[in-house]
N, C-alpha and C positions, 0 to 999 in steps of 0.2 A: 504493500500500500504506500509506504513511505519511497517509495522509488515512482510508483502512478503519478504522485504530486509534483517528485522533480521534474519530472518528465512533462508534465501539465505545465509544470511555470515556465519551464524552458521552452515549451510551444509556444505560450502565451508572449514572453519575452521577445523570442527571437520572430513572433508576428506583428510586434509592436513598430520591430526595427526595419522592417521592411516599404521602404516608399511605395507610398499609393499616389502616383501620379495622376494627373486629371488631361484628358484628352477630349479636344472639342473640336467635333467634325463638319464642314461643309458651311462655316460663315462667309459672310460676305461685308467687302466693304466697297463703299461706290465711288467709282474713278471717274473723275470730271474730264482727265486725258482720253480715256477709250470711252465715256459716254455707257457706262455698264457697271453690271456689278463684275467685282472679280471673286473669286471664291478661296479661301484658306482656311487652313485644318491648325490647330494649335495644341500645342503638349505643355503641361504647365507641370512642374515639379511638385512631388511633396511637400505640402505645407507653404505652397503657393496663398492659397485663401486666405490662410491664419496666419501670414506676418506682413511688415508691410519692407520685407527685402526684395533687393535689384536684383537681375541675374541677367549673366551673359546669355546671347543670342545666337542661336544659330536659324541659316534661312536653308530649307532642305529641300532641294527643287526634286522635280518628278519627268522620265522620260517623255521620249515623243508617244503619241496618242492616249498618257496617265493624266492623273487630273491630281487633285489637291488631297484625295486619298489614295491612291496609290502605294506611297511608304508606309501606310497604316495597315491596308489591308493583304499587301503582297508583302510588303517588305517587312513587316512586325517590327515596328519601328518601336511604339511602346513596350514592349517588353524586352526588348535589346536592352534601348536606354534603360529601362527598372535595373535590370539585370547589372549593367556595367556601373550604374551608381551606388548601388546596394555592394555590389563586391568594391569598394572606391577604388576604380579604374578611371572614372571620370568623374567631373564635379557636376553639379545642377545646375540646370541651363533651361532655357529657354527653347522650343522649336519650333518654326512657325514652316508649313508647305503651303506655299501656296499653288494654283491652278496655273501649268505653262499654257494650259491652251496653244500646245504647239507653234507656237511664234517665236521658239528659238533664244528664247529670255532678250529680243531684239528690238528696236524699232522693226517696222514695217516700211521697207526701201521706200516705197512710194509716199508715204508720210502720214497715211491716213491709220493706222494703230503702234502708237506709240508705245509698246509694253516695256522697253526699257525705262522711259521715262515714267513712266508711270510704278515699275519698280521702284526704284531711287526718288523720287520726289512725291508718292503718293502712299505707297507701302510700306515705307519705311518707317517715316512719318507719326504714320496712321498704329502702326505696332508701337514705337517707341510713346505715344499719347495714349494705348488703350491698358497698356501693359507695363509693367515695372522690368524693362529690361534695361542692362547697365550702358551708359553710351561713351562714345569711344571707339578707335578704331580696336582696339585691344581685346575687348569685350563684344566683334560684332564677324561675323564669319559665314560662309557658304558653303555650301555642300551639294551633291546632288549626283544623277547617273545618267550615262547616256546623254540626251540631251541638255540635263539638265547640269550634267557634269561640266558639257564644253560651257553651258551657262556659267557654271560658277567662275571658272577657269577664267572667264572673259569677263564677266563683272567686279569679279575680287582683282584681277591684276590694272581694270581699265579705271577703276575707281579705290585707287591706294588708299587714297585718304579717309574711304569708311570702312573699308574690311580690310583683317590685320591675318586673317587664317583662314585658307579656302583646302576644302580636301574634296578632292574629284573623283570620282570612280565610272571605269569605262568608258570615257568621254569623248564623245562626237567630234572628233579632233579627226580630219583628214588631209592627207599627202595631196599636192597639186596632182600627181598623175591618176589615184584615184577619183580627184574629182573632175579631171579630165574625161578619165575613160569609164566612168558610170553608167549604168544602162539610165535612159532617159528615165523609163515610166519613176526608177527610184532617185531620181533625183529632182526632177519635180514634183514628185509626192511629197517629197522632205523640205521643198524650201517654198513650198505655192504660198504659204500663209505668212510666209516672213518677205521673200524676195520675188516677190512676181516675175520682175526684169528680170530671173537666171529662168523662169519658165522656157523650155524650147530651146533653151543655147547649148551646143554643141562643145566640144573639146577646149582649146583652150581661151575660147570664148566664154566659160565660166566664173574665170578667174579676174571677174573684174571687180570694181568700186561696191556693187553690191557686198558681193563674195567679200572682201577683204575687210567689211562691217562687221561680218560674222566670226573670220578664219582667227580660234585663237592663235595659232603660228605668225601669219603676220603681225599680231601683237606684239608677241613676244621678240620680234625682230626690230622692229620699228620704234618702240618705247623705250626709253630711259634707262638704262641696269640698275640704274640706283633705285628708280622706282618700285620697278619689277623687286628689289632685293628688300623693298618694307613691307613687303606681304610674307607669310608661312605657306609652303604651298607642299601640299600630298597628293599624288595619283598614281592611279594603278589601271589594272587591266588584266583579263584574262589573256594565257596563252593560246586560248582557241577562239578567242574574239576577232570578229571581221573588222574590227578598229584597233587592232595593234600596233599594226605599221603606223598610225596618225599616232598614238601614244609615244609609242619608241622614237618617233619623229619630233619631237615637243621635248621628251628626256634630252634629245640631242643638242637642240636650240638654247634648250637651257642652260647644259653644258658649257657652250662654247661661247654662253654671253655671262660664264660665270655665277649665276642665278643660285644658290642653292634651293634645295630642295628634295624632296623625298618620292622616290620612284619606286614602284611595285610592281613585280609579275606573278601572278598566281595561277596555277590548277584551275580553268575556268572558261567560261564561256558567256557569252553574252546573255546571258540568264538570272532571275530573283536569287537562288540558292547563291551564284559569288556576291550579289548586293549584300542578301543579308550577311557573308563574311565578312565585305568590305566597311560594312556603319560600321561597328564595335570600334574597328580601327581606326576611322578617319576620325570618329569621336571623340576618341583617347587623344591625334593628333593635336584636335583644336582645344580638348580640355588644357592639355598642356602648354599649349600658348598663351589661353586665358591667364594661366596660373604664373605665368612668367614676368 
């Protein structure tokens, strides 16, 4: 009997200690840029309600044709992060996904949906006013897969001065001859909603003013070393991903302009089962930068 009771408290106990995060699905906040609502899913840490502490931010984008649950329901985003905070792997944070509504986390070349702007000066904004998150570039980070990967890659290095740690995984990063020689129907399936103007363009006709809005590799060539060098940057990729050659291509650029940063290959494929390996890790990345 006297062993029942330890045993009781020590359930009790160690259920006490366990974060119950609070995740809130499918809100919307209304963008005066695109004239609409946009939709975002939000994970609030333990003990979000009952105090009135800041916490760092992470913004966790979602591939092409995902939406703002996505990392919720495919990626088991919430119970990852339970998981890695409860074992303190990572610290409490904030996480907001919002909806890419396939636009590439870009402007729209032609100028009529402006979703990056509307990122950066609408969404931003609108979290740091609704939510107790800590501001600073230090405390404000991206993340995300697939499309949403080359998204972070491109908004955390093109806007230094508000995000301080971007971790990418699998990301929409492609080589000039790739996007040279792409069968048509899948290349303008992937860019109709962000670049009309590459609709119907041929070989090395793709590679224009549009394109190089999008291409994080031109970034990284084109931009400042110094700048590039005040972000944290993580990415990775499967070795059976049809985006490897654009990954391993980006490790390289970074290289040779000096850039640190942290490069992965893993056992994998362009599939949920390497995401969900991939969070734990890019989490622990940006934990540790917060904490830096």
């Amino acid at each position: 009997m006297k062993n029942f009771f330890l045993f009781l408290f020590a359930f009790c106990f160690s259920t006490v200690l366990v974060a119950q995060s609070k995740l809130l699905e499918s809100l919307s906040m209304k963008s005066e840029l695109l004239n609409t609502e946009v939709k975002y899913s939000i994970y609030l840490p333990d003990g979000y309600e009952d105090s009135q502490r800041y916490y760092p931010v992470v913004y966790l984008l979602n591939g092409y044709t995902g939406d703002e649950t996505s990392w919720i329901e495919a990626g088991n985003m919430q119970r990852i992060t339970d998981q890695e905070v409860n074992a303190g792997n990572i610290q409490e944070m904030i996480i907001v996904m919002p909806d890419g509504d396939d636009r590439l986390y870009m402007n729209r070349t032609d100028g009529s949906y402006p979703y990056e702007d509307m990122f950066i000066k609408e969404l931003l904004p609108f979290i740091a006013s609704e939510y107790r998150v800590r501001k600073g570039k230090r405390y404000t980070a991206l993340s995300g897969l697939s499309m949403g990967g080359a998204g972070s890659l491109k908004l955390g290095l093109k806007y230094d001065k508000i995000f301080g740690v971007l971790a990418a995984f699998s990301s929409a990063v492609f080589t000039e001859e790739s996007v040279t020689t792409s069968e048509q129907d899948a290349m303008n399936g992937y860019v109709s909603k962000a670049m009309p103007d590459m609709v119907g363009l041929k070989g090395e006709k793709r590679l224009n003013k549009s394109y190089e809005e999008y291409d994080v590799l031109h970034l990284v060539k084109t931009k400042d070393p110094e700048l590039l060098k005040s972000v944290k940057i993580y990415f990775d990729c499967g070795d059976d991903d049809f985006l490897t050659l654009g990954n391993a291509e980006l490790h390289k650029q970074l290289i040779l302009k000096q850039i640190p940063h942290e490069y992965r290959v893993r056992d994998g494929a362009h599939t949920w089962p390497f995401w969900r390996e991939s969070l734990p890790i890019g989490l622990k990345f940006i934990s540790d930068s917060f904490w830096r």
